[in-house]
C-alpha positions in Angstrom: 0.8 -2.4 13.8 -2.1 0.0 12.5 -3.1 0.6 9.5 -1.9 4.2 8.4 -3.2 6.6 6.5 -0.5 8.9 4.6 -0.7 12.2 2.7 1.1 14.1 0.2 3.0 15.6 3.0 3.2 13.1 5.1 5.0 10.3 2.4 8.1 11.2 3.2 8.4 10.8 6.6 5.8 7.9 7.2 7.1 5.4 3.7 10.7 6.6 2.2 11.9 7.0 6.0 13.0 3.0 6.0 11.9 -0.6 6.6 9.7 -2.5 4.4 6.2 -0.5 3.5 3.3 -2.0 1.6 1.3 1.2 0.4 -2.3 0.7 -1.1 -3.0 3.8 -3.5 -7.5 3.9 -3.1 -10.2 6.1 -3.2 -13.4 5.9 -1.2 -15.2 5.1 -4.9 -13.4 2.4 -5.8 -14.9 -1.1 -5.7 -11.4 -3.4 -5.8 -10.4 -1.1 -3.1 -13.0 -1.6 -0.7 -12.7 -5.4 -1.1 -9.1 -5.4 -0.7 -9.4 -3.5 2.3 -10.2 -6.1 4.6 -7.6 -8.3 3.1 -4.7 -6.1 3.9 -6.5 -5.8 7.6 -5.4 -9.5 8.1 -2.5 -9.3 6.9 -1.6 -6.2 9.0 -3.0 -8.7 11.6 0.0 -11.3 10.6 2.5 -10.2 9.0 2.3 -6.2 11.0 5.3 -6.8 12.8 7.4 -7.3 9.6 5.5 -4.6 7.5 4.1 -1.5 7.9 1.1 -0.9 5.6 0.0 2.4 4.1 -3.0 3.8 2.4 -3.0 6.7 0.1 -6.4 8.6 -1.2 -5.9 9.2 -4.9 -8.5 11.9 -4.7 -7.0 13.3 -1.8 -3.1 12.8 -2.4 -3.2 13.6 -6.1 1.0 14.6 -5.9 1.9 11.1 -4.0 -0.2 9.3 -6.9 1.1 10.9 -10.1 4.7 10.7 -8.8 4.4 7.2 -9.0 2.3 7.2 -12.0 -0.7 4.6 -10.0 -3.2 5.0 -13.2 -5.5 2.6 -12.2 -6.9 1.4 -8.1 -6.3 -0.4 -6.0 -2.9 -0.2 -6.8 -0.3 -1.5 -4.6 3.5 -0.9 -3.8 6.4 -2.1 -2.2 8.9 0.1 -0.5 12.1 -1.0 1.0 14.1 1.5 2.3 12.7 4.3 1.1 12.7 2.7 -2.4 9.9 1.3 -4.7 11.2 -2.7 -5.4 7.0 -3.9 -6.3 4.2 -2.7 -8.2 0.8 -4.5 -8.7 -2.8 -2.9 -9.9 -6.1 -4.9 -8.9 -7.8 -6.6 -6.4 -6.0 -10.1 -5.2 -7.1 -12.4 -3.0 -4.8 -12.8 -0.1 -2.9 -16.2 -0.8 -2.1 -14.5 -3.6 -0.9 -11.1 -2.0 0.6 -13.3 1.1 2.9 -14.9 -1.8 3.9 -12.1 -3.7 4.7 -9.9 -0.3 6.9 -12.7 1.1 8.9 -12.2 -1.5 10.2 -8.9 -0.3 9.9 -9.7 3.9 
């Protein structure tokens, strides 16, 4: 599955709308979040079928990010459901985001 990139009006429909959702809160500035961008490519390349993976532009999406209160990027969250069960800030290398993303697979 792709990579998607989500708005403020398109949240709703594309993460709360069911299944399991990884959503990566970025901006185009941000250092962490261009280096975890290719580790979330692979694991869209492994674990896609089990996850859908979304990317929100702070700078852009300014709604999506306060409602969830992401003060600091990369910051990343779990959805299941429609509901947030994971929060983690930073970079992480993948083993590490592999391992805490199994958890909720």
């Amino acid at each position: 599955m792709a990579i998607v990139d989500v708005t403020d009006q398109t949240f709703a429909s594309e993460v709360e709308s069911g299944g399991t959702v990884l959503v990566d809160f970025w901006a185009p500035w941000c250092g962490p979040c261009k280096m975890i961008a290719p580790v979330l490519e692979e694991v869209d390349g492994e674990i896609g079928d089990k996850l859908k993976i979304a990317k929100v532009n702070v700078d852009n999406n300014p709604e999506t990010a306060s409602r969830f209160g992401v003060m600091s990027i990369p910051t990343l969250m779990v959805f299941k459901n429609g509901e947030m069960v994971a929060k983690m800030s930073g970079y992480q290398p993948k083993e590490q985001l592999m391992q805490w993303l199994n958890q909720y697979l």
